[in-house]
N, CA, C and O atoms as a GROMACS GRO file, in nm:
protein
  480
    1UNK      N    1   1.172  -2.323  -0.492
    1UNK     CA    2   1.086  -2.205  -0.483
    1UNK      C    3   0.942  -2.247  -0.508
    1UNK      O    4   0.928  -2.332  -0.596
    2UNK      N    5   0.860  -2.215  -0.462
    2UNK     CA    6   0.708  -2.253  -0.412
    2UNK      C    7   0.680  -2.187  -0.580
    2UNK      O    8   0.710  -2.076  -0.624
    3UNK      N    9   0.631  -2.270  -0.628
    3UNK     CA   10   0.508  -2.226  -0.728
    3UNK      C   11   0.381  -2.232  -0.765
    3UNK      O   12   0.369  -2.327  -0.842
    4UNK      N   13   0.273  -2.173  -0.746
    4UNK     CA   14   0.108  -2.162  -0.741
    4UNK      C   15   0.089  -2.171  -0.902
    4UNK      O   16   0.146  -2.089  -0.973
    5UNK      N   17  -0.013  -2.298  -0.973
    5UNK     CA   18  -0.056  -2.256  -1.088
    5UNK      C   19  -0.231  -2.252  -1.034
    5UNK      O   20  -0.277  -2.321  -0.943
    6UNK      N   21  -0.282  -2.185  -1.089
    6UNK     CA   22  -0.446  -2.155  -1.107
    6UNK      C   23  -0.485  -2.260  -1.243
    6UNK      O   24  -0.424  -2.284  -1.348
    7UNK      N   25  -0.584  -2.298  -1.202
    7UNK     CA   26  -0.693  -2.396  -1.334
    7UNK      C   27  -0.826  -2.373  -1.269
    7UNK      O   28  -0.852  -2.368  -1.149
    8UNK      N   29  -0.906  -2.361  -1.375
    8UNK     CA   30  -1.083  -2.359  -1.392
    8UNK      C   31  -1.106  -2.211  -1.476
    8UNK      O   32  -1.214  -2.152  -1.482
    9UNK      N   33  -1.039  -2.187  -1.510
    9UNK     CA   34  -1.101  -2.040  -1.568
    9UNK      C   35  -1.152  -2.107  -1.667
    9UNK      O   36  -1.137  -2.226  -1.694
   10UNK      N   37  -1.229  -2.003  -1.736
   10UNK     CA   38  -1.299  -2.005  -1.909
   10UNK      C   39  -1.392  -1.900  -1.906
   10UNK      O   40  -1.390  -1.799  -1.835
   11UNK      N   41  -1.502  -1.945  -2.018
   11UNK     CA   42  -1.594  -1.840  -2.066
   11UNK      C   43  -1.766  -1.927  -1.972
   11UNK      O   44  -1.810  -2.039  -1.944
   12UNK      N   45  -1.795  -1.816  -1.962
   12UNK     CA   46  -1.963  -1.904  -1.901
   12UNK      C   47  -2.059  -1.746  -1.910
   12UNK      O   48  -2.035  -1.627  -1.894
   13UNK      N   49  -2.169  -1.825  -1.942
   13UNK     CA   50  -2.316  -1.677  -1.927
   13UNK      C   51  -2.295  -1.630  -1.755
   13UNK      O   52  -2.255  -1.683  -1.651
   14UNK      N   53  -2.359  -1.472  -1.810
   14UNK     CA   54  -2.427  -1.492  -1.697
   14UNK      C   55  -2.502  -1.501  -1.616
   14UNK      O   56  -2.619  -1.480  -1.648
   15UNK      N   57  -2.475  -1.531  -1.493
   15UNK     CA   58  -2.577  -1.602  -1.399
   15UNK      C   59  -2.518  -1.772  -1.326
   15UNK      O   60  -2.553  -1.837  -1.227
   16UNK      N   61  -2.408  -1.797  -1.443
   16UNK     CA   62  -2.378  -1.904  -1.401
   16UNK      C   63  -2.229  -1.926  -1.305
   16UNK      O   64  -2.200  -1.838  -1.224
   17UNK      N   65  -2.155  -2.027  -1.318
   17UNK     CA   66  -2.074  -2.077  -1.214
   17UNK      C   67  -1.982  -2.153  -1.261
   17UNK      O   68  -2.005  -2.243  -1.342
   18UNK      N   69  -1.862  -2.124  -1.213
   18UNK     CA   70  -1.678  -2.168  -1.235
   18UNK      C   71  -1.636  -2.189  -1.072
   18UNK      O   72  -1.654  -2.098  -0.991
   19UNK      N   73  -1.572  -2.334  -1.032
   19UNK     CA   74  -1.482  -2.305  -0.941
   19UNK      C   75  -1.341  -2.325  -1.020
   19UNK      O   76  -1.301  -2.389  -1.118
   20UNK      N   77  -1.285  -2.234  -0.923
   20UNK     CA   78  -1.136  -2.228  -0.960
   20UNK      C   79  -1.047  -2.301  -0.891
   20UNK      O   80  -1.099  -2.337  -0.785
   21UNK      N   81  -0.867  -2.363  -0.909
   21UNK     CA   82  -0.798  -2.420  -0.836
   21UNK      C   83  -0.678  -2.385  -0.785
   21UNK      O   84  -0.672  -2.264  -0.802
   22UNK      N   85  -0.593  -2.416  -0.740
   22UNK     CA   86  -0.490  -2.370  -0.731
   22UNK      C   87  -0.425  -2.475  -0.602
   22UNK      O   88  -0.500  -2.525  -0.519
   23UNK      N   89  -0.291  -2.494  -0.602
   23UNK     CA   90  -0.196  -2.561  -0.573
   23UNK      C   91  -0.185  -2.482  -0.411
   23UNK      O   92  -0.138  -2.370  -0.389
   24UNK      N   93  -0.236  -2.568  -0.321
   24UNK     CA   94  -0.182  -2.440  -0.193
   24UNK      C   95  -0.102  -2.493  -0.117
   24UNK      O   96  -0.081  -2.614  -0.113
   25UNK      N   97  -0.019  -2.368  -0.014
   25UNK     CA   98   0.093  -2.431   0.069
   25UNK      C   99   0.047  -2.487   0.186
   25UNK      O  100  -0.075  -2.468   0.187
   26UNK      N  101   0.076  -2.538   0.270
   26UNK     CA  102   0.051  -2.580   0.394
   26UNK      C  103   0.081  -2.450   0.486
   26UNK      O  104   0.167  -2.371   0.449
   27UNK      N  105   0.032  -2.436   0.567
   27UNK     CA  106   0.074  -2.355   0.692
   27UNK      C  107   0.117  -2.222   0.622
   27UNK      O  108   0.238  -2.204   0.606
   28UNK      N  109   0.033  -2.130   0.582
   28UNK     CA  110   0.015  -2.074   0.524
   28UNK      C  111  -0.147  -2.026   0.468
   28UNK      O  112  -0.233  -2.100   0.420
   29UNK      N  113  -0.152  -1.865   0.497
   29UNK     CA  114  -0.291  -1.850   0.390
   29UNK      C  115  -0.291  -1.848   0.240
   29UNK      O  116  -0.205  -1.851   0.152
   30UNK      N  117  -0.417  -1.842   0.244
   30UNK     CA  118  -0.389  -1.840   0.049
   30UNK      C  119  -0.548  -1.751   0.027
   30UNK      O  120  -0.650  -1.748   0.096
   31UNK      N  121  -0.512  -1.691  -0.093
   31UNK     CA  122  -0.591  -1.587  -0.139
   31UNK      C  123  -0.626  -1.530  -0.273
   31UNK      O  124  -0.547  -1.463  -0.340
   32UNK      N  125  -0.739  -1.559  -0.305
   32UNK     CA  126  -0.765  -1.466  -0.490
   32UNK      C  127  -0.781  -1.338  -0.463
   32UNK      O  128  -0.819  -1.279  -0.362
   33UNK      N  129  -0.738  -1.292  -0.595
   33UNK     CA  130  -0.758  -1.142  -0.669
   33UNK      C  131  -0.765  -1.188  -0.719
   33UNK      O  132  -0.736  -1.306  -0.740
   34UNK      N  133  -0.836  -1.063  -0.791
   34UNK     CA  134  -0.860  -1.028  -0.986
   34UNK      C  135  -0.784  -0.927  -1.012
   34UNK      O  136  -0.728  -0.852  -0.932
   35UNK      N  137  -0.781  -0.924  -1.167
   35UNK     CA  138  -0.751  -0.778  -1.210
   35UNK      C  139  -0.840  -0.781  -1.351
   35UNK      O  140  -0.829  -0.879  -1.424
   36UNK      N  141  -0.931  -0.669  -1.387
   36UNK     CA  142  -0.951  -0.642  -1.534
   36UNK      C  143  -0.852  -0.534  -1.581
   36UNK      O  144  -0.763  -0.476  -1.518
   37UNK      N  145  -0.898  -0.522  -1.719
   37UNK     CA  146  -0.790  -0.442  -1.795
   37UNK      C  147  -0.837  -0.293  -1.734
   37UNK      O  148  -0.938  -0.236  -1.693
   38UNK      N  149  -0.730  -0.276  -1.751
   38UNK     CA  150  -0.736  -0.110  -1.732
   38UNK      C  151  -0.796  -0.071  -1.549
   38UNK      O  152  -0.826   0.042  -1.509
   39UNK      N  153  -0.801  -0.210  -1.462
   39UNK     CA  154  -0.794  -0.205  -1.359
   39UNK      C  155  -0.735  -0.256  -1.239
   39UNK      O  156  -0.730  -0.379  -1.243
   40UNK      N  157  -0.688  -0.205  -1.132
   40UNK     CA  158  -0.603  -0.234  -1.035
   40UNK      C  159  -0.674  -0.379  -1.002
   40UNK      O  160  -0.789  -0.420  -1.016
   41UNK      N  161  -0.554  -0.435  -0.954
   41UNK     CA  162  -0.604  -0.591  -0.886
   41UNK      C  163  -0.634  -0.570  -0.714
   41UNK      O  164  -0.573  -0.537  -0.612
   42UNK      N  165  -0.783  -0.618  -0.762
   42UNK     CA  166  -0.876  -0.628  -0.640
   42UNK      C  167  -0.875  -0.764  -0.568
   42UNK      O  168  -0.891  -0.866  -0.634
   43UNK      N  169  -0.855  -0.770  -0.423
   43UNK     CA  170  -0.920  -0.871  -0.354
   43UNK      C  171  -1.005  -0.954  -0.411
   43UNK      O  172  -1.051  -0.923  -0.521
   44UNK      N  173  -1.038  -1.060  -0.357
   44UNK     CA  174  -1.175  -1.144  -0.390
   44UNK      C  175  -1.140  -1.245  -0.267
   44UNK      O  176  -1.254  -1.289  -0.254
   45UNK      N  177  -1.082  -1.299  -0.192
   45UNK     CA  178  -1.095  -1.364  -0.080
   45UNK      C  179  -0.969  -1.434  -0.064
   45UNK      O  180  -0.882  -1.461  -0.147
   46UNK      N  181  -0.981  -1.464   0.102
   46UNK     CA  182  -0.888  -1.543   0.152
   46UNK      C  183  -0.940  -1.634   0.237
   46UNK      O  184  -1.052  -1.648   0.285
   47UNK      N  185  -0.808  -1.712   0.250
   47UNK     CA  186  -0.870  -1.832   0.376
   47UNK      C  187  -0.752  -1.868   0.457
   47UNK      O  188  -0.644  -1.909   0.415
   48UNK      N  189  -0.792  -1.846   0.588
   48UNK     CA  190  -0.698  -1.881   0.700
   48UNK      C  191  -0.586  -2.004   0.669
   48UNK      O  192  -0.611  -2.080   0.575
   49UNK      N  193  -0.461  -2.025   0.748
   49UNK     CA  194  -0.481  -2.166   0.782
   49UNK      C  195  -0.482  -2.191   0.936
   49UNK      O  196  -0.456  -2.119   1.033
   50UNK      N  197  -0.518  -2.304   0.925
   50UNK     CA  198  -0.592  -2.402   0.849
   50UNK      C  199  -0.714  -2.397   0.801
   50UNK      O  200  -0.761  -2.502   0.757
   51UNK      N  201  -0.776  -2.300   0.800
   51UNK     CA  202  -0.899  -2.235   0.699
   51UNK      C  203  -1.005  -2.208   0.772
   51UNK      O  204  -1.116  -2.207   0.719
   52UNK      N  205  -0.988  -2.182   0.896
   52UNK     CA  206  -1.138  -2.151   1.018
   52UNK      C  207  -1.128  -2.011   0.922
   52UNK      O  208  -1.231  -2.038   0.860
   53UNK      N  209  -1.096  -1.918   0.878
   53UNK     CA  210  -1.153  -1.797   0.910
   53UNK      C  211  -1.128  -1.746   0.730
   53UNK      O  212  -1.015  -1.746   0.681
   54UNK      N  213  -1.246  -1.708   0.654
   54UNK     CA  214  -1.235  -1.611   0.562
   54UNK      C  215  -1.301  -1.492   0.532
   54UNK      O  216  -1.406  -1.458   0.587
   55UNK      N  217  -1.230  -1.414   0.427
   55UNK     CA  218  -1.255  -1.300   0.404
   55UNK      C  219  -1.277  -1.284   0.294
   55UNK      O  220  -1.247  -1.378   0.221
   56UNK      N  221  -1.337  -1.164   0.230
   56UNK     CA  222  -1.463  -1.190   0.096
   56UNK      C  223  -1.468  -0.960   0.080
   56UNK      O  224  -1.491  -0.860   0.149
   57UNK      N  225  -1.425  -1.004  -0.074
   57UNK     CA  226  -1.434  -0.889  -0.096
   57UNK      C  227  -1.613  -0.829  -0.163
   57UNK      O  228  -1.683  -0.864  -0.258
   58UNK      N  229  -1.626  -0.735  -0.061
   58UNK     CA  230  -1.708  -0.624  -0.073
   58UNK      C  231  -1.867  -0.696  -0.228
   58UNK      O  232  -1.988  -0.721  -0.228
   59UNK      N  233  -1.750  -0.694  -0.327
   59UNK     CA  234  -1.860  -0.700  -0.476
   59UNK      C  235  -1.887  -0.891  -0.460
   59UNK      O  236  -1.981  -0.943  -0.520
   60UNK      N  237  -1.813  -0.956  -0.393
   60UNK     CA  238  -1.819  -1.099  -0.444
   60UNK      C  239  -1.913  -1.199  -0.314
   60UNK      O  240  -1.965  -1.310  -0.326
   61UNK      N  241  -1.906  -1.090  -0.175
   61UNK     CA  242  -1.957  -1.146  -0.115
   61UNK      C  243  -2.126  -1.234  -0.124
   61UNK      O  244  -2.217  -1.185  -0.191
   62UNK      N  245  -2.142  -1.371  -0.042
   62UNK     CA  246  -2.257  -1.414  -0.102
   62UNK      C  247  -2.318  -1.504  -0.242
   62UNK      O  248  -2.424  -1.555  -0.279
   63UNK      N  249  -2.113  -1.481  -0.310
   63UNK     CA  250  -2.173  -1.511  -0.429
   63UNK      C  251  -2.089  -1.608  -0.454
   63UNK      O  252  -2.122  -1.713  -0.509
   64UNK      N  253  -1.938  -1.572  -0.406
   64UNK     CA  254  -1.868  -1.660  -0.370
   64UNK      C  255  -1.824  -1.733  -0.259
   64UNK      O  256  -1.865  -1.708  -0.146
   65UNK      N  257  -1.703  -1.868  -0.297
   65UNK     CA  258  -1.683  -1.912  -0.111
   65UNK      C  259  -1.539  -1.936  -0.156
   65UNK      O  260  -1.512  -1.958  -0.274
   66UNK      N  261  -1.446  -1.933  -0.059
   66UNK     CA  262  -1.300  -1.996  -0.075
   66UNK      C  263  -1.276  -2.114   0.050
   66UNK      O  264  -1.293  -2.087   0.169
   67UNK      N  265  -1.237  -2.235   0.006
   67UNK     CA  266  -1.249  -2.286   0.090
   67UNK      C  267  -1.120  -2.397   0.044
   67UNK      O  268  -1.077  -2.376  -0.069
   68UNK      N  269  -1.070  -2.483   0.103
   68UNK     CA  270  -0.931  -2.549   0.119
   68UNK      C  271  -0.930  -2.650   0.114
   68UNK      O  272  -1.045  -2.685   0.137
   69UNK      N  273  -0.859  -2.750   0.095
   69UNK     CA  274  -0.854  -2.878   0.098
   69UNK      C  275  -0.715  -2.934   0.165
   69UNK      O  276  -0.632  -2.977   0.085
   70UNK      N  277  -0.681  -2.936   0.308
   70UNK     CA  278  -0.511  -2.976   0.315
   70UNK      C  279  -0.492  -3.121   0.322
   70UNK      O  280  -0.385  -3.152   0.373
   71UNK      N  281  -0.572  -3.227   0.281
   71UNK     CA  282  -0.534  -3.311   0.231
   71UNK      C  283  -0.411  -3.309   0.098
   71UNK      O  284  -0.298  -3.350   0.072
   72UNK      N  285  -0.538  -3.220   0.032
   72UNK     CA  286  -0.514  -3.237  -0.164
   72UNK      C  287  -0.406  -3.162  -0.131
   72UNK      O  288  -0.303  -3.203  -0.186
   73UNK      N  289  -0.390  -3.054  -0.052
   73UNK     CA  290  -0.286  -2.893  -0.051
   73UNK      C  291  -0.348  -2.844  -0.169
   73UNK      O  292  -0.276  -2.819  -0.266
   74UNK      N  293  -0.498  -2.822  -0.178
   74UNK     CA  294  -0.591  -2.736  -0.248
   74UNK      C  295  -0.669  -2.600  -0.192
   74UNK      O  296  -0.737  -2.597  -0.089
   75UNK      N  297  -0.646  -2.496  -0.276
   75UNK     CA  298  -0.728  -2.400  -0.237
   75UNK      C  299  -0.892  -2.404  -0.351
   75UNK      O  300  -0.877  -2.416  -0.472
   76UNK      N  301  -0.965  -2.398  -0.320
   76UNK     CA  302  -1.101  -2.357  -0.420
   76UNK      C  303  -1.141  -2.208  -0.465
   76UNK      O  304  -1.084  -2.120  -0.400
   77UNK      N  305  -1.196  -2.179  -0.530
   77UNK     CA  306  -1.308  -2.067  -0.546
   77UNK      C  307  -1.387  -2.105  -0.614
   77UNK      O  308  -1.377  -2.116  -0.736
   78UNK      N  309  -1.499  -2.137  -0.532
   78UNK     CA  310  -1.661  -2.116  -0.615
   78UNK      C  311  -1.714  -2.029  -0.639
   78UNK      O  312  -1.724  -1.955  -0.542
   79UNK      N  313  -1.764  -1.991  -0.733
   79UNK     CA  314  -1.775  -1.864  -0.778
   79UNK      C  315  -1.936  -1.904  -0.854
   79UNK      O  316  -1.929  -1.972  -0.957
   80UNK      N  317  -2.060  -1.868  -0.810
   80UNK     CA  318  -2.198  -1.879  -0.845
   80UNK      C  319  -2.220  -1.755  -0.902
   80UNK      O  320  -2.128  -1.674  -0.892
   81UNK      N  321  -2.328  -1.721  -0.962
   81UNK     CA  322  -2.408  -1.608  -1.002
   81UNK      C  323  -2.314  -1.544  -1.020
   81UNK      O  324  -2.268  -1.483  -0.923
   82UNK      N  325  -2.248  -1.535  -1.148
   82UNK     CA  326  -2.134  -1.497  -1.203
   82UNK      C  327  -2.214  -1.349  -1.269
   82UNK      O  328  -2.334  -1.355  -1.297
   83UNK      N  329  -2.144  -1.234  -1.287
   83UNK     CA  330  -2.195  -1.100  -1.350
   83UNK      C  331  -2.078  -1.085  -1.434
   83UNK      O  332  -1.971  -1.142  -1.415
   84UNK      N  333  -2.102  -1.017  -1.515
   84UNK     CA  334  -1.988  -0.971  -1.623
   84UNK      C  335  -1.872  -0.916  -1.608
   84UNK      O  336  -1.760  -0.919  -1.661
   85UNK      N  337  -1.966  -0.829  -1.460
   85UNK     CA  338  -1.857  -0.741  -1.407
   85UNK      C  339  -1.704  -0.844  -1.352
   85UNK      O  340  -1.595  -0.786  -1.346
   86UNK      N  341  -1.715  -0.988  -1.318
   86UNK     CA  342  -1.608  -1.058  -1.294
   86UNK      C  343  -1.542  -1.062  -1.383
   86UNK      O  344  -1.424  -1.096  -1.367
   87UNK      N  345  -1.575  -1.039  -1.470
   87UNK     CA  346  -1.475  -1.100  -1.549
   87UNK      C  347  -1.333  -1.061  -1.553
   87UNK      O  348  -1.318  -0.939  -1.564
   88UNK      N  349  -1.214  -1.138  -1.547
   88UNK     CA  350  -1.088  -1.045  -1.562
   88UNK      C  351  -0.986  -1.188  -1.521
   88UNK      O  352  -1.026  -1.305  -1.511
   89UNK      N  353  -0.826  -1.129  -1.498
   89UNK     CA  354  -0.788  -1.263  -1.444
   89UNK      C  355  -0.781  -1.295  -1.318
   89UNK      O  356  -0.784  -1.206  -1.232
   90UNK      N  357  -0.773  -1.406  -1.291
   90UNK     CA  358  -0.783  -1.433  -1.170
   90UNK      C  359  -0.694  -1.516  -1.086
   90UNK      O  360  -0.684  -1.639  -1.095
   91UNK      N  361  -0.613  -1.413  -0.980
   91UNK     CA  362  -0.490  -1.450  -0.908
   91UNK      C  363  -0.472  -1.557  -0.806
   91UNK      O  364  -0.524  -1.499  -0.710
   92UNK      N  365  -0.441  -1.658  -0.764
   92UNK     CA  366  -0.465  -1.751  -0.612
   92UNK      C  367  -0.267  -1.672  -0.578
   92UNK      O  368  -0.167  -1.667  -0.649
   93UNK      N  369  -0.288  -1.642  -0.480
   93UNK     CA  370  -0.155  -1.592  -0.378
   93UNK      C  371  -0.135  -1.672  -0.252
   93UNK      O  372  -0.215  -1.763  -0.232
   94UNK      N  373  -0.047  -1.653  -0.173
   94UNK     CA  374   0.011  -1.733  -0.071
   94UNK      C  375   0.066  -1.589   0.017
   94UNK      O  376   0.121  -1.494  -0.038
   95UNK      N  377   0.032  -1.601   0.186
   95UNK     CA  378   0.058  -1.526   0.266
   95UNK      C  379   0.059  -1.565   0.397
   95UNK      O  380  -0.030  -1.610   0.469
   96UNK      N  381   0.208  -1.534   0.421
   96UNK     CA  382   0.265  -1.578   0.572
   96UNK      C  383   0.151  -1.503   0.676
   96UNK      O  384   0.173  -1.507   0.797
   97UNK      N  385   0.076  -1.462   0.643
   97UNK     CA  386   0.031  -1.364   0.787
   97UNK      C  387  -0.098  -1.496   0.750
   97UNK      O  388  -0.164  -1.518   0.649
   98UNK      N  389  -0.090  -1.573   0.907
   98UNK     CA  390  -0.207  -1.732   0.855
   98UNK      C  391  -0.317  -1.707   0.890
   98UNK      O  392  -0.397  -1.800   0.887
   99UNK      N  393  -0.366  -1.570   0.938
   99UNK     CA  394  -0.475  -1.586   0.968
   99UNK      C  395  -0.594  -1.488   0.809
   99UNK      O  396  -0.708  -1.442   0.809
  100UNK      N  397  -0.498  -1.495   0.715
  100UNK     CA  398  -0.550  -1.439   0.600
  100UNK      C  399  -0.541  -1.233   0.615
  100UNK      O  400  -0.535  -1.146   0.702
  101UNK      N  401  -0.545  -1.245   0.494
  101UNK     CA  402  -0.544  -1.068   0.463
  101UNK      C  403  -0.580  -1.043   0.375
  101UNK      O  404  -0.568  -1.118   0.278
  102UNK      N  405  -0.642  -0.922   0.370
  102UNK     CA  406  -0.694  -0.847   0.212
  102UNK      C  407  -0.621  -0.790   0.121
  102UNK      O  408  -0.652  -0.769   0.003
  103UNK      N  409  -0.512  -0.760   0.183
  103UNK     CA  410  -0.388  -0.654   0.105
  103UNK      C  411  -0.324  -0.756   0.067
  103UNK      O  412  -0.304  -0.854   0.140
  104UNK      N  413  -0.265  -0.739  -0.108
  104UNK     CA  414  -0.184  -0.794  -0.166
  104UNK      C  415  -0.069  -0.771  -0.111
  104UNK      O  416   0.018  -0.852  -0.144
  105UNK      N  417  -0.035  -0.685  -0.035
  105UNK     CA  418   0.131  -0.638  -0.014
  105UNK      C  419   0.161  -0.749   0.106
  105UNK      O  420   0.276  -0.761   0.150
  106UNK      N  421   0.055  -0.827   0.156
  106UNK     CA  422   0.083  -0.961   0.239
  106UNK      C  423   0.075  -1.048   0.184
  106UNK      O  424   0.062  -1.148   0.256
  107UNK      N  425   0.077  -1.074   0.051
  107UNK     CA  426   0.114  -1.189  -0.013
  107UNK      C  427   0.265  -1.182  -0.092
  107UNK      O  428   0.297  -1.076  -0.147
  108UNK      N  429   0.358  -1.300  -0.095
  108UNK     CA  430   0.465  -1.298  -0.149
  108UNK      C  431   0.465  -1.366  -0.273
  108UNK      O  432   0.534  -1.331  -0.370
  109UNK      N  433   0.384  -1.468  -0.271
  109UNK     CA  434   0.401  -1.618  -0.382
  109UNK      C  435   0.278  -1.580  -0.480
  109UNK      O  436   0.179  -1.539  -0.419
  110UNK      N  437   0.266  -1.586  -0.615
  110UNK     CA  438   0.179  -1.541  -0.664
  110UNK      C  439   0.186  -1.653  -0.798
  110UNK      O  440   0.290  -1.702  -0.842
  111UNK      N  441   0.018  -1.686  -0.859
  111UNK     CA  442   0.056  -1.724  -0.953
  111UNK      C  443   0.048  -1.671  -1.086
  111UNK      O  444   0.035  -1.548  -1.084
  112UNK      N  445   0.052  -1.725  -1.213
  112UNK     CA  446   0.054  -1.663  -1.348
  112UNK      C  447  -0.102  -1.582  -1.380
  112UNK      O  448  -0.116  -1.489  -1.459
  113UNK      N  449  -0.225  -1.650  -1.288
  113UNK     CA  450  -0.369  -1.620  -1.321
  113UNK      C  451  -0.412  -1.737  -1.403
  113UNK      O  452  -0.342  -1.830  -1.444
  114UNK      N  453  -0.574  -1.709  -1.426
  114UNK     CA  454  -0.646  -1.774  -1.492
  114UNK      C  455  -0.763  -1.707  -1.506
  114UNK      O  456  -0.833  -1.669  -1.413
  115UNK      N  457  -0.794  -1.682  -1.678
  115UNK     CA  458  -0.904  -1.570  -1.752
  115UNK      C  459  -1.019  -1.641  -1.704
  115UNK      O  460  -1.018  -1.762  -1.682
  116UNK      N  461  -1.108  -1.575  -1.689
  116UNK     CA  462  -1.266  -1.566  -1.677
  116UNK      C  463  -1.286  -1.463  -1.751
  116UNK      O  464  -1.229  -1.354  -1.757
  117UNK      N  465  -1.408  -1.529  -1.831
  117UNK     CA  466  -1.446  -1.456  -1.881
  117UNK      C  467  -1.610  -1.496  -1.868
  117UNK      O  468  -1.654  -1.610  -1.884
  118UNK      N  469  -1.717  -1.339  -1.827
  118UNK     CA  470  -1.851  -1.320  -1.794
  118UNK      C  471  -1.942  -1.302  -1.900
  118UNK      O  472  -1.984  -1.186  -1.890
  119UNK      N  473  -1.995  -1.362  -2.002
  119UNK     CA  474  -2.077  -1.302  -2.120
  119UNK      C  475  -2.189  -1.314  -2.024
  119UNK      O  476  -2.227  -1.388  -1.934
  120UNK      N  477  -2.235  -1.171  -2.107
  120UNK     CA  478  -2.369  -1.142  -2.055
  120UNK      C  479  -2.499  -1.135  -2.181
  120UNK      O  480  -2.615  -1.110  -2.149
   0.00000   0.00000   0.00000
């Protein structure tokens, strides 16, 4: 059974910058969310495969990039000009539909997360 772990979270000011990691499948998209407390888990991007094409939620666009590695079978998130408002955990998923999606209900494989946290 396919398992995704996430690494790079922590604490950082803000204004500053975390990329994140995660274990990705081949032939297959892959995709972050977040969730904060007391809020539904939001998008934050996907990436095709083989990674021509991504998608970027609404608050993160510009600020972030998701981008792949199928050498490593790595997914990234760079994540710059970090706001507080990020802060929460943060999901990398896996989704048969390869040309990427925004809806979690197209992802099957999910991993445990990894905290960010935004001091401001």
């Amino acid at each position: 059974q396919v398992q995704l772990a996430e690494s790079g979270g922590g604490l950082v000011q803000a204004g500053g910058s975390l990329r994140l990691s995660c274990a990705a499948s081949s032939h297959y998209a892959m995709g972050w969310f977040r969730q904060a407390p007391g809020n539904e888990r939001e998008f934050v991007a996907s990436i095709s495969w083989p990674g021509v094409r991504t998608y970027y939620g609404g608050s993160v666009k510009g600020r972030f990039t998701i981008s792949r590695d199928n050498v490593k079978n790595t997914v990234y998130l760079q994540m710059n000009s970090l706001k507080p408002e990020d802060t929460g955990v943060y999901y990398c998923a896996q989704s048969g539909v390869v040309s990427g999606s925004t809806l979690a209900n197209d992802y099957d494989v999910w991993g445990q997360g990894t905290q960010v946290t935004v001091a401001s």
